[in-house]
Residue, then its C-alpha position, 0 to 999 in steps of 0.5 A: x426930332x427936328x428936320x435938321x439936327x442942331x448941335x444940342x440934339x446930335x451932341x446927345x443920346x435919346x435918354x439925355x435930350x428927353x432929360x434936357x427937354x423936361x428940365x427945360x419945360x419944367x423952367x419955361x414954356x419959352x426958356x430963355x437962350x441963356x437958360x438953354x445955354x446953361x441946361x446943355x452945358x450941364x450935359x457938357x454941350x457948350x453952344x452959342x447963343x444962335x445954337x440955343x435960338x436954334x434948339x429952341x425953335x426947332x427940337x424944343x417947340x417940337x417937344x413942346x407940340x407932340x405934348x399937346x397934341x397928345x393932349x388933344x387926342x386924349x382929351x377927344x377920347x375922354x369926351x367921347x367917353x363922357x359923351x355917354x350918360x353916366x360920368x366915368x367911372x374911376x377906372x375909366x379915369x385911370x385908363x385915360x389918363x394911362x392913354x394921355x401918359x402913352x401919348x405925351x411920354x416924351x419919347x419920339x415914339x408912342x409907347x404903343x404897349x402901353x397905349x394897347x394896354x390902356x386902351x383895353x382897360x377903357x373898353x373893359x371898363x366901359x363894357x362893365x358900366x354899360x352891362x351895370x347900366x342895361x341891369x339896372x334898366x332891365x331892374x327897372x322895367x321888371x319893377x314898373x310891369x311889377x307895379x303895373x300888375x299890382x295896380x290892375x289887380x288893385x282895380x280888379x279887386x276894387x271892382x269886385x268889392x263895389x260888385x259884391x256891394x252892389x249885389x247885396x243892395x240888391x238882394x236886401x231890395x229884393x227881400x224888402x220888397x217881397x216882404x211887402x207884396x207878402x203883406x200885402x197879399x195876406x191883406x188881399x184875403x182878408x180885404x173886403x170886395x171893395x178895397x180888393x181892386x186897390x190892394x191888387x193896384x199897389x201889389x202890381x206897383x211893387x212889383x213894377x218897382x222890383x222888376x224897375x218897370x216904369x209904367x206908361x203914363x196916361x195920356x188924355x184923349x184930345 
């Protein structure tokens, strides 16, 4: 682990200096000499204070290092993650926090089955959020040109019934009004010569007024 090996990491195996290591993160983040001392020699490494100096400047602040900066990367993967609009979804979590696991396992080596693995779920994960994602969107859409053809048919039947209204103002007018030129007519056969003229002005009256002819207005001579 360190450029050159000290005497607490050559005195032991792989699993047992991964052991040691943990157990002295676990006391400090700065364990002191003594402690280290006391630590190795549970593992039967007897070493002096210069040796546990050593490991600590060495193999344990590169243990110490590899951990935070496989925090660091994962902490990049989850931003990237929740850089997306949707928070993560439980199994995004699971995922990353398997990528951390991968990362900081301890071990010399990035677990990289593991990592594989973890990284697969994430993207599996991702893709069902996003294809739940464009669903619901293509759901939504679907629903606003839904409503839009709604309202246009609202507004086509509100045309038609002011139409329809409109047409029947006109057709009782209409009525309205022949009733009256009828009446009048009838009053024109029986009217003497000289209410004829009057009856026959008031007649073309009505009738200017169904057709909605506006008659000039006379204008005087200069």
């Amino acid at each position: 682990m360190a450029e050159q090996t000290n005497k607490i990491e050559g005195s032991l195996s792989v699993a047992q200096l991964q052991a040691l290591l943990e157990e002295l993160k676990a006391i400090s983040a700065k364990p002191t000499f003594k402690q280290i001392q006391a630590a190795a020699a549970r593992y039967g490494v007897d070493v002096s204070l210069m040796s546990a100096r050593t490991f600590r400047r060495t193999t344990f602040a590169e243990h110490l290092k590899r951990i935070a900066e496989g925090r660091e990367k994962t902490q990049r993967v989850l931003e990237a993650v929740r850089g997306s609009e949707s928070a993560l979804t439980a199994f995004e979590e699971i995922a990353a926090n398997d990528i951390l696991d991968a990362y900081t396992n301890g071990d010399e080596e990035i677990d990289r089955e593991k990592l594989i693995k973890a990284g697969a779920t994430l993207r599996s994960a991702i893709a069902e959020r996003e294809a739940s994602q464009r669903a619901a969107e293509d759901l939504a859409r679907k629903q606003r040109e839904t409503d839009a053809k709604l309202q246009l048919a609202e507004q086509t039947r509100t045309i038609a019934e002011e139409r329809a209204r409109k047409l029947e103002r006109e057709r009782e007018a209409w009525e309205a009004a022949q009733k009256k030129i009828a009446e009048a007519n009838a009053q024109l056969k029986s009217a003497k010569p000289e209410d004829a003229d009057a009856i026959r002005a008031k007649v073309v009256d009505m009738l200017d007024d169904v057709l909605g002819i506006k008659p000039a207005k006379a204008t005087s001579a200069a």
